[in-house]
Structure formats: structure tokens, C-alpha cells
C-alpha positions in Angstrom: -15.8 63.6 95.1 -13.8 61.9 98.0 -12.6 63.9 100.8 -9.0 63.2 99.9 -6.8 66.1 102.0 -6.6 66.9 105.6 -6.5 70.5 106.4 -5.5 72.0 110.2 -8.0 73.9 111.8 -7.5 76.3 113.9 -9.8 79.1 116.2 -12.1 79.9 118.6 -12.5 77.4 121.5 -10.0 75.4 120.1 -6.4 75.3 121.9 -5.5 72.1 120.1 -5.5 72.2 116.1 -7.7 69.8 114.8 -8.3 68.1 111.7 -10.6 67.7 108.9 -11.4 66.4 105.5 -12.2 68.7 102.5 -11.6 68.2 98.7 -10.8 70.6 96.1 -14.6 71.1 95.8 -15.6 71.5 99.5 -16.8 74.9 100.3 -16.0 77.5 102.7 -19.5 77.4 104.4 -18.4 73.8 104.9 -15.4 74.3 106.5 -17.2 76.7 108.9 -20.0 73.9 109.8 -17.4 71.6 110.8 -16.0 73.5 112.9 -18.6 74.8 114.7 -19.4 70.8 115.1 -16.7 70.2 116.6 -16.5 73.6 119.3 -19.9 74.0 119.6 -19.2 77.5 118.4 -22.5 78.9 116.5 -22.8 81.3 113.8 -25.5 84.5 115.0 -26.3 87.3 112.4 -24.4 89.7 114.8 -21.1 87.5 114.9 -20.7 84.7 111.7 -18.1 82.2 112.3 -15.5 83.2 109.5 -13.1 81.3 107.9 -9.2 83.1 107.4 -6.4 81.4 105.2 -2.8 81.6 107.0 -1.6 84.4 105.1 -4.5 86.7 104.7 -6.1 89.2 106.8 -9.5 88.9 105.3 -12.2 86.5 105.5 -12.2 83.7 102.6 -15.3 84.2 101.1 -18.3 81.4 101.8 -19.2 80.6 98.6 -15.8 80.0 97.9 -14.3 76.4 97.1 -11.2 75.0 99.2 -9.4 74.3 95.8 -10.2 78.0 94.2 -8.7 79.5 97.8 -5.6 77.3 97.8 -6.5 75.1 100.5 -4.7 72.2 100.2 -3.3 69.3 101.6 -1.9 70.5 105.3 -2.8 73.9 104.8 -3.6 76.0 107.8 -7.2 77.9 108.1 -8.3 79.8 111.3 -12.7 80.6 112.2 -13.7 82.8 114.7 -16.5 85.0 115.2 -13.8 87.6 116.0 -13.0 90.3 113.2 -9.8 91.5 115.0 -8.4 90.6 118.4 -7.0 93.4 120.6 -3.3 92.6 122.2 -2.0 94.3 125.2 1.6 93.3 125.5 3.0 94.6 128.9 6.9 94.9 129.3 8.4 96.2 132.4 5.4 97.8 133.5 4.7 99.8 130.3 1.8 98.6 127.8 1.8 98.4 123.9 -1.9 97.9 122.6 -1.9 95.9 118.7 -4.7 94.8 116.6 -4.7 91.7 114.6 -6.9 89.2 112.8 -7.5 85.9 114.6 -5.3 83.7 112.6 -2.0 85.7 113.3 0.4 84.1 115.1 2.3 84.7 118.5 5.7 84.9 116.3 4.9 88.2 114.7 2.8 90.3 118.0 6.6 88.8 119.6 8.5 90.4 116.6 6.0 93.5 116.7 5.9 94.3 120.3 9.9 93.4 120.4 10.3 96.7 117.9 7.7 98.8 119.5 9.5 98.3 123.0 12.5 98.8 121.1 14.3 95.8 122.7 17.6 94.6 121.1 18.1 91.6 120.0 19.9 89.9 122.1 17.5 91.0 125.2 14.9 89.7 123.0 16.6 86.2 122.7 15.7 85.8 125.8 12.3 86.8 125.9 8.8 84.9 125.7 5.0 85.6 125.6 2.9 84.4 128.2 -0.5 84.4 129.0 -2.3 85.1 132.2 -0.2 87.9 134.8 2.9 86.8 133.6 3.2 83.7 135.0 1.3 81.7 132.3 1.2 79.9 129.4 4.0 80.5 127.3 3.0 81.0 123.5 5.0 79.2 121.0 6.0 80.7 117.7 2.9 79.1 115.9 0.2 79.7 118.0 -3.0 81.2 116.5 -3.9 84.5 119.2 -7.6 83.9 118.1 -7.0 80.7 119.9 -6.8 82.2 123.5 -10.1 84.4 123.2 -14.2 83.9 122.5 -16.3 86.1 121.3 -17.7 88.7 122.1 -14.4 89.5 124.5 -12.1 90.2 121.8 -9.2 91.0 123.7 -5.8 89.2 124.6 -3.7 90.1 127.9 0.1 89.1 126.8 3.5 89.5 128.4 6.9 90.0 127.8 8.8 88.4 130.1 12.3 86.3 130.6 12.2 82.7 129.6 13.0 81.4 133.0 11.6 82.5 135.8 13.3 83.4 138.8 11.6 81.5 141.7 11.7 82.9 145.4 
């Protein structure tokens, strides 16, 4: 069968999305052997590369086909050797600590830590995420966390802080 869609991969080593070709047909195991082509990222029996769909916390199963998953044309799919990645958002000196799968993205740990700090919002409006001690990377709405960690360090430093920084 030709290798007629191109899917977005997302996950571990990988801050840019990449691409790849599948077909209804192509299996999971597949998708997971590509990737770890392209990141040098290797399956052990401790830690397997896993595959997640967008909008599900669990692992798509490797036997699995593409087409019985509803992997499709443009369709998003996240691997990491990560289960769950621990988040430690830090507002105003005080911590919130979340757990997520790899594939979830920025926008919702935002919306979740926004709530859990109780932040209105308009305060929130003009909030970001960053990376780093506060002074990094700023995480955009669609940004995979499993993105910005490796296995086995499973764990993801995040801040709430304005969206322009006062410089002094």
C-alpha cells in the first residue's frame, strides 16, 4: 500500500514536529521505529518508546494499525519513553506540582495551573509559561510538555510569569 498521509510527530528529543509517512495499514510499532530513527531515542525493556494519540491518555496499542486508531492525514501522535511527566508550575514564589502524559499540551497545565493558583482572568491574560528560571522559553499553546524532557528525568520546571519582562 503506498504511504499516502503525512502524520506530525511529536516527543522525546524532538522540539521541532516532524513528519512522516504512514498509510491506513502502517502499524503502531512502525510509527515508533521511525521515530526512534530519526531521535536516536531507543526502546529498553525498562522504558519502551510509546506511541499516544492527541486526545488520549493512554498508550495506542503496538499491534495496532494507524487507520483502526484514527490516524489520519495531519493527525497529531506523541512517543516517549515517559508514562507521565511531573510539572512544577511556580507562581509568585509558591509551587503547584501536576502530572500529565507526554502528549499534553502547554494550553491546558496554563489553564490548570491558572485555576489551581486561582488567578482571574484578566491577570491570566497576561500570563505565559516559560521554561528555565523564569527567564526562558516561552511555551506556546500547542506545545507537547513531553517535548522539553528525556527519559528517565521525567520532570518539567515551568513558570508563571508576565508576558513582558521588565528589564533593569
Amino acid at each position: 500500500m503506498k504511504k499516502d498521509k503525512q502524520i506530525y510527530v511529536h516527543g522525546e528529543g524532538l522540539k521541532e514536529t516532524k513528519f512522516i509517512e504512514i498509510d491506513s495499514e502502517t502499524k503502531i510499532s512502525e510509527i515508533i521505529k521511525e521515530f526512534e530513527a530519526i531521535t536516536g531515542v531507543a526502546s529498553t525493556k525498562d522504558a519502551p518508546v510509546e506511541c499516544y494519540a492527541d486526545d488520549d491518555d493512554n498508550p495506542l496499542d503496538r499491534s495496532s494499525t494507524a487507520g483502526s486508531k484514527k490516524i489520519d492525514k495531519r493527525s497529531h501522535v506523541h512517543c516517549h519513553r515517559c508514562r507521565k511527566v511531573e510539572v512544577t508550575v511556580t507562581y509568585n514564589g509558591r509551587e503547584e506540582k501536576f502530572s500529565f502524559p507526554p502528549q499534553t499540551k502547554a494550553e491546558k497545565v496554563f489553564k490548570k495551573a491558572i485555576k489551581e493558583f486561582k488567578i482571574s482572568d484578566s491577570d491570566a491574560s497576561n500570563l505565559v509559561l516559560r521554561s528555565g528560571n523564569g527567564q526562558g522559553e516561552i511555551l506556546q499553546d500547542d506545545d507537547h510538555i513531553g517535548s522539553f524532557v528525556n527519559y528517565p528525568a521525567c520532570h518539567l520546571s515551568l513558570y508563571l510569569t508576565p508576558k513582558k519582562q521588565v528589564q533593569g
